[in-house]
C-alpha positions in Angstrom: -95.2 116.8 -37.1 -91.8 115.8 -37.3 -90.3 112.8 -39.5 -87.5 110.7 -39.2 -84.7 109.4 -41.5 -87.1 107.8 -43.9 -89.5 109.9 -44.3 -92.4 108.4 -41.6 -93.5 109.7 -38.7 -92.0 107.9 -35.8 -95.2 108.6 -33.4 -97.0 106.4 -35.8 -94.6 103.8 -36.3 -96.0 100.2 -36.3 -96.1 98.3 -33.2 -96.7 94.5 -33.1 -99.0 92.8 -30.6 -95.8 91.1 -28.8 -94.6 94.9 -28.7 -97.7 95.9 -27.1 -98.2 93.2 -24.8 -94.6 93.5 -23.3 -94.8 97.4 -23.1 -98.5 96.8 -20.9 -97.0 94.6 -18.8 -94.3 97.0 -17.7 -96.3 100.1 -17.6 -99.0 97.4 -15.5 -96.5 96.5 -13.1 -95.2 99.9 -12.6 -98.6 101.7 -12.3 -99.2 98.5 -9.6 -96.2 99.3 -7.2 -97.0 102.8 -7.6 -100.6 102.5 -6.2 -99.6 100.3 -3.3 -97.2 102.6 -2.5 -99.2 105.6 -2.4 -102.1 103.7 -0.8 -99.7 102.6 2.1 -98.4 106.6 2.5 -102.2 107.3 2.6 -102.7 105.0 5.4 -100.1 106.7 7.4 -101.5 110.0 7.0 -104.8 108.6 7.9 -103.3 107.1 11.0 -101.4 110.8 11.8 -105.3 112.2 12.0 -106.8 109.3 13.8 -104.4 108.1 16.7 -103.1 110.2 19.2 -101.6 109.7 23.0 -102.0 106.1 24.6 -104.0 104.9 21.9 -101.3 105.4 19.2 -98.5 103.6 20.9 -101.0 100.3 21.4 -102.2 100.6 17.7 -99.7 102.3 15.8 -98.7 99.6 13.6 -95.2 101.0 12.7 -94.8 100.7 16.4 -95.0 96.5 16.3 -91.4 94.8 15.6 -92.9 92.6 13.2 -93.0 95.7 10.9 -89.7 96.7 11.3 -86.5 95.6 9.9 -82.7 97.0 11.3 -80.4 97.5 8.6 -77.2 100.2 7.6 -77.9 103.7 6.1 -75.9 104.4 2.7 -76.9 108.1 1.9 -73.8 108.8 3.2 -70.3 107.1 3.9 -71.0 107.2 8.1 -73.3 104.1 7.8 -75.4 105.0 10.3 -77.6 102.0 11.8 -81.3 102.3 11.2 -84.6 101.2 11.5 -87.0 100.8 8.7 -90.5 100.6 9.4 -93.4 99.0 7.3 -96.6 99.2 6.0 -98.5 96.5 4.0 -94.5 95.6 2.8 -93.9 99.3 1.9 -91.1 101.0 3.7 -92.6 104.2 5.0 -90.3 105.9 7.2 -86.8 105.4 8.6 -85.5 106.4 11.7 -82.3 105.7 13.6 -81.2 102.3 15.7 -82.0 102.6 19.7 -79.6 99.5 20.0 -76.6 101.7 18.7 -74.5 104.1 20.3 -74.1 106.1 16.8 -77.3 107.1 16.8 -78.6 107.3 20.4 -76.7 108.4 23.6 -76.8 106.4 26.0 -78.1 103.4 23.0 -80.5 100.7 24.8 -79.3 97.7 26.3 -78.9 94.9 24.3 -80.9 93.2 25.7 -83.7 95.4 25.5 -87.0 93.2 23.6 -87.3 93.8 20.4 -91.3 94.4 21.1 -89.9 97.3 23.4 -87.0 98.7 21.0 -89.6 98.9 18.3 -91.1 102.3 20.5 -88.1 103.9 20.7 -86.8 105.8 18.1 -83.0 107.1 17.9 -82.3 110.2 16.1 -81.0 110.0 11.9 -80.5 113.1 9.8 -82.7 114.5 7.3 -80.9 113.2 4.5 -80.7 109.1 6.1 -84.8 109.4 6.1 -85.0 110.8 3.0 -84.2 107.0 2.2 -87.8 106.3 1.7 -87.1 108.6 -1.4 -84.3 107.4 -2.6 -86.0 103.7 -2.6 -88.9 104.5 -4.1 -88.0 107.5 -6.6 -89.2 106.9 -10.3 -86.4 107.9 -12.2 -84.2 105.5 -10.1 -82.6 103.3 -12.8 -83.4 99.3 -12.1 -82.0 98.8 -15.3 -79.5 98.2 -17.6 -78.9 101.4 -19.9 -77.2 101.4 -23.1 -76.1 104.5 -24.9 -78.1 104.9 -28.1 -76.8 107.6 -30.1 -73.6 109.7 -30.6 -71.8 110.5 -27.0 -73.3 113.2 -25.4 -77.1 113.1 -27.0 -78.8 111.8 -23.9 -80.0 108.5 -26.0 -80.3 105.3 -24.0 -82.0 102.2 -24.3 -83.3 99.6 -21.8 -81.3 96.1 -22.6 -81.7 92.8 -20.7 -79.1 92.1 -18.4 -77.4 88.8 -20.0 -77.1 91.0 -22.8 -75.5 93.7 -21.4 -72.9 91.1 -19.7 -72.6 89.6 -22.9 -71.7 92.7 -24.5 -69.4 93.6 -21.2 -67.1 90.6 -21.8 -66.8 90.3 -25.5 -67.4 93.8 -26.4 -70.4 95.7 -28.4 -71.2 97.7 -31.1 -73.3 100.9 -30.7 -76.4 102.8 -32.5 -74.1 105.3 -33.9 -72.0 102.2 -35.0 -68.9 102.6 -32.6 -67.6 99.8 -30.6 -66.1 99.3 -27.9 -63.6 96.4 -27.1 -64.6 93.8 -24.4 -62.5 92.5 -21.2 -61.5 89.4 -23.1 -59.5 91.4 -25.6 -58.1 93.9 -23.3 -57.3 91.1 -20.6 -54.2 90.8 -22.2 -51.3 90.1 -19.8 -52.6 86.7 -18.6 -49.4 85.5 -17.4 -48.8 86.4 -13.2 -44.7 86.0 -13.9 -44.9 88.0 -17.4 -46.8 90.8 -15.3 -44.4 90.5 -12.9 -41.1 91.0 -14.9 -42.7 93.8 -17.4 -43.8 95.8 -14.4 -40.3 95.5 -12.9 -38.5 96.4 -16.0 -40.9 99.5 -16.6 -39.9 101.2 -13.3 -36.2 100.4 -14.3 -37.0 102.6 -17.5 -38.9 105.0 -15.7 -36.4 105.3 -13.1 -33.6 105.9 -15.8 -31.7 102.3 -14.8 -33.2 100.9 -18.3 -33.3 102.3 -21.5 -36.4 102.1 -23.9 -34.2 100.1 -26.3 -33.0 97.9 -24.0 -36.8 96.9 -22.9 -37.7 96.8 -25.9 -35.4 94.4 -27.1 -36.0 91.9 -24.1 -39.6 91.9 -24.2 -39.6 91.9 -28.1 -42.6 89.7 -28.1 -44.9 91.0 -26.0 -44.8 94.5 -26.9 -48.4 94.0 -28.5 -49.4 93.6 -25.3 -48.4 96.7 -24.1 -50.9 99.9 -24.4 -48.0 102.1 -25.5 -44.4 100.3 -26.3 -42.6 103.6 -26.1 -44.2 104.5 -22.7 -44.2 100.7 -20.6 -44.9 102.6 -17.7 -48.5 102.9 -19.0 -48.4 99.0 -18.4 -49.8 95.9 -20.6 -53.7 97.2 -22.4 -55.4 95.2 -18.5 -54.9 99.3 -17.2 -57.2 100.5 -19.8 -59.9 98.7 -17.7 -61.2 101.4 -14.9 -63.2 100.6 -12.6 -64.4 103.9 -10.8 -66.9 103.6 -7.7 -68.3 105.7 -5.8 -68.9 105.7 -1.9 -68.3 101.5 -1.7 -68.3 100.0 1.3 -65.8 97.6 3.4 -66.2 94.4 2.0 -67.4 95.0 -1.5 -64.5 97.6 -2.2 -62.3 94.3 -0.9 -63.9 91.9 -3.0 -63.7 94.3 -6.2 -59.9 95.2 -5.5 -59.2 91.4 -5.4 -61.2 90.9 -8.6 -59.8 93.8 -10.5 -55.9 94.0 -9.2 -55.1 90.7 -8.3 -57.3 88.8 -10.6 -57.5 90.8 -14.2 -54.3 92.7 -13.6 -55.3 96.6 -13.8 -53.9 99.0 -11.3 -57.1 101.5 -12.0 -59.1 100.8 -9.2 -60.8 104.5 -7.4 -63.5 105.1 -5.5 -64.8 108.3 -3.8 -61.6 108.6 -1.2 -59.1 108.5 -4.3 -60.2 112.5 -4.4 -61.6 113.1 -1.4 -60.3 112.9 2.5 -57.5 110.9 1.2 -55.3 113.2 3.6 -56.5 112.3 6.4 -56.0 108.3 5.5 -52.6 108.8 5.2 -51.6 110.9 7.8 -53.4 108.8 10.4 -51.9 105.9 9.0 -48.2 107.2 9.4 -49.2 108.6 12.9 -50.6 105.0 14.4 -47.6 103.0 12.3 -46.0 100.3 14.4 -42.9 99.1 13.2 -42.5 95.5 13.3 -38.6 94.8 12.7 -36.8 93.9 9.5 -37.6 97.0 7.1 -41.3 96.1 7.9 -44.1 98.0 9.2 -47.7 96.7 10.4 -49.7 99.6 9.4 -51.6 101.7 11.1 -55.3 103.1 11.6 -57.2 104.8 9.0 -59.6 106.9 11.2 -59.2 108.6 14.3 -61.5 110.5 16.6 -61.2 113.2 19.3 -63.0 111.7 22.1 -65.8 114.6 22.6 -67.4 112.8 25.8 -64.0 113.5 27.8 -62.2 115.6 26.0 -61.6 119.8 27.6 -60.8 120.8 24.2 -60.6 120.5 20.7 -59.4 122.5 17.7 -61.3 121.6 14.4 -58.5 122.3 11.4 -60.4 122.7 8.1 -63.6 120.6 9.3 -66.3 121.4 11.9 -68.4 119.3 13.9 -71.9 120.4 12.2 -71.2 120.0 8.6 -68.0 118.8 7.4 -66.7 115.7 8.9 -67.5 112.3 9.3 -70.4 110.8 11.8 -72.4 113.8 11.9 -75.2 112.5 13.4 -73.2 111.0 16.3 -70.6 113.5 16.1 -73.4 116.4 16.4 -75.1 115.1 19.4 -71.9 114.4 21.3 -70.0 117.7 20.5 -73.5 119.2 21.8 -73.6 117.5 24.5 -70.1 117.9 25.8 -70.4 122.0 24.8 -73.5 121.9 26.9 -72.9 119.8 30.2 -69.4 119.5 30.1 -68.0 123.0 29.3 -65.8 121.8 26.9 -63.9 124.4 24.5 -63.4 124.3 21.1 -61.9 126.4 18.5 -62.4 126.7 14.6 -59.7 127.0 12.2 -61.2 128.2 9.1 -61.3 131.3 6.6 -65.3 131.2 6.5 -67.7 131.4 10.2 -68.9 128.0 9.6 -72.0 126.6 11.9 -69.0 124.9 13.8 -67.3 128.4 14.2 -70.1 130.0 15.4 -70.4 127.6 18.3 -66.8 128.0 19.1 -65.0 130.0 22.1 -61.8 130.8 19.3 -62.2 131.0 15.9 -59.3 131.6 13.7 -60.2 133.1 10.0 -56.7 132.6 8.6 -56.3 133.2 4.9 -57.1 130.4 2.4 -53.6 128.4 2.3 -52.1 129.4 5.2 -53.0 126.3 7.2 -49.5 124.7 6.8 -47.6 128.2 8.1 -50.4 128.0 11.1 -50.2 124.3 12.3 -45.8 125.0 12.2 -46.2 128.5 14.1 -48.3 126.4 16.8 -45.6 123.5 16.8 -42.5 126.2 17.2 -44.7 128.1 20.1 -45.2 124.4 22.0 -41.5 123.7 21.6 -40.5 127.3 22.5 -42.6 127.1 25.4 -42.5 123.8 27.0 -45.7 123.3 26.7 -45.2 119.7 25.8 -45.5 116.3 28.0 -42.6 115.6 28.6 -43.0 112.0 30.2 -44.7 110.7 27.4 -42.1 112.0 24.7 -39.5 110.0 26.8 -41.2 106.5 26.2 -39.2 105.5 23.7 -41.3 102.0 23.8 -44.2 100.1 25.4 -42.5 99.0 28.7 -41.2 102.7 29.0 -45.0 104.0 28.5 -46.1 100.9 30.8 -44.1 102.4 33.8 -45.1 106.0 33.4 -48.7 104.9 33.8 -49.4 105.2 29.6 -51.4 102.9 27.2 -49.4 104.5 24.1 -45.4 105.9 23.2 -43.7 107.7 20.6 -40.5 107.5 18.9 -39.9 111.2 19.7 -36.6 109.5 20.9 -35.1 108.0 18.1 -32.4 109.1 16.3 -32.5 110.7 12.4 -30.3 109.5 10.3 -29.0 112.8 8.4 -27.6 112.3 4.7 -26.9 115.3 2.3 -28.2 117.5 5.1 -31.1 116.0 5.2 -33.2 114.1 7.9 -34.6 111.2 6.0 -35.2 108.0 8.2 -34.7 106.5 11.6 -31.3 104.8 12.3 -32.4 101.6 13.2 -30.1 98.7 14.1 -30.5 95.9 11.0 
């Protein structure tokens, strides 16, 4: 049997009555929502044995709206709308929204009784139901961990929560005796017109119009508050606090970027898209732009989607419909749909026959990396062949596009301003 540091043998250490009493109620409560979770899982597979044709819809209780409650999936970033169905206050299965177009095609009427809604069921991928998992999975952590040895030992211990915000703030110390600095002491810039002229004087030194001399000697008494004097660009020792999500939602991710870049003063805020689909953002972004006059733009939209239910054809460029892109479960049933009744065409670009590709009437297996020398070879063969619309690339605005019967324009029409060779921006009048 194994000892530890001082010489006892840590399954026999001593444990006081408080110990024990705390440690019974935890494993007592846990060993309590465990059974009437399993007993309410039994009842369903009772039910599964027992009911069947008429009789189930009339008695199934999962089918009664009183045991159901609509909510938003987030197994996945598509945010499907569900339904989550009850048993004895135990979630039991989940299954997709009837009221919403995402996930049921034609959806039901809005206006559709709730008593009558509760019998339909809309469809939700494998990995949305597998919800009732992810809820109820016993290694899910409801708690606050701490690290409790050396970095990388897989140590942790449970710590209450004011604790841990405590320790958070105004830093902590760790088993292995490290510590870590709190926000208070790295919240160092506090100052919104200090910020202000430090930033603006550490692009002039990384842009070569400041020397590292010269910022030094103007901001000779805030240097401490700087992570790294002789590199400003790092910014004041507010960046060393990272916050890092992972798929956040819309209104949370805006609350957090408030909190974090406006309030406390630290550009680090990522989240999942800061390494992933960000491509996408920004080229639909410079595609849906609207210029609003004076050097300023309005911005444009961050998502766009072929429109399967009409379209005659569609080319997928590094994505598919069937497993990567976003909306699958809507996406799926619509792309079917329209491949199915509609006769629609689709072709694949990709080096590997995806499930997309295999569905496809054209798929193009280009080498990994050609994609850029593909998508110009197609834009020289459209120009080359006049295969363009012409009308709409003369719309140089929206009373041009009004008159031609259009919703939308370009500015296929403006004129480049050309300098050292080079197309760089529009020549605009102001």
């Amino acid at each position: 049997m194994g000892k530890n540091g001082n010489g006892t043998n840590p399954l026999r250490a001593e444990i006081t009555r408080r110990d024990f009493i705390k440690t019974s109620a935890l494993v007592g409560g846990s060993l309590a929502l465990a059974s009437g979770v399993n007993a309410a899982f039994r009842r369903v597979a009772e039910m599964s044995h027992t009911l069947s044709g008429a009789a189930a819809a009339g008695e199934y209780p999962l089918n009664r709206p009183e045991n159901i409650i609509y909510s938003v999936c987030l197994q996945c970033h598509t945010s499907c709308t569900i339904k989550g169905k009850l048993l004895d206050g135990v979630l039991v299965k989940i299954d997709g929204n009837p009221y919403s177009p995402m996930n049921m095609l034609p959806h039901l009427p809005y206006d559709t009784p709730p008593a009558e809604a509760a019998k339909v069921d809309a469809k939700l991928c494998p990995k949305g139901q597998a919800g009732v998992n992810t809820l109820y999975d016993p290694y899910r952590i409801t708690k606050v961990l701490k690290r409790a040895g050396k970095r990388g030992e897989n140590k942790w211990e449970v710590i209450p929560f004011d604790q841990a915000i405590d320790e958070i703030v105004n830093g902590g110390t760790f088993a292995d005796g490290t510590r870590t600095p709190g926000l208070k002491e790295i919240w160092a810039v506090r100052d919104p017109d200090l910020m202000a002229a430090l930033k603006a004087d550490a692009m002039a030194v990384a842009g070569g119009e400041m020397s590292l001399d010269e910022f030094k000697s103007k901001h000779a008494d805030h240097l401490d508050l700087l992570i790294d004097p002789d590199h400003p660009d790092l910014g004041p020792r507010n960046n060393q606090f990272v916050f890092l999500a992972g798929r956040i939602e819309h209104g949370r991710k805006e609350f957090a970027k408030r909190w974090l870049k406006d309030a406390f003063g630290s550009v680090n805020w990522y989240e999942h898209t800061t390494i992933c689909e960000q491509s996408h953002h920004i080229a639909f972004i410079q595609v849906t732009n609207q210029y609003k006059g004076g050097g300023k733009w309005g911005g444009g939209k961050e998502h766009l989607k072929p429109d399967f239910a009409n379209a005659e054809m569609v080319i997928f460029f590094g994505t598919g419909a069937f497993e990567a892109n976003f909306g699958p479960t809507p996406m799926s049933e619509l792309v079917t749909w329209s491949l199915t009744y509609r006769n629609m065409k689709i072709a694949v670009v990709d080096p590997r026959l995806s499930k997309t590709a295999a569905k496809a009437k054209w798929w193009l297996p280009i080498k990994p990396g050609t994609d850029a020398a593909l998508a110009l070879a197609m834009g020289r063969w459209i120009v080359e062949n006049e295969r363009y619309d012409a009308t709409y690339l003369t719309n140089a605005n929206k009373a041009a596009a009004a008159a031609d019967g259009e919703t939308t324009w370009t500015n296929a029409t403006y004129l480049v301003k050309i300098e050292n060779g080079k197309p760089t921006r529009l020549l605009r009048p102001e």
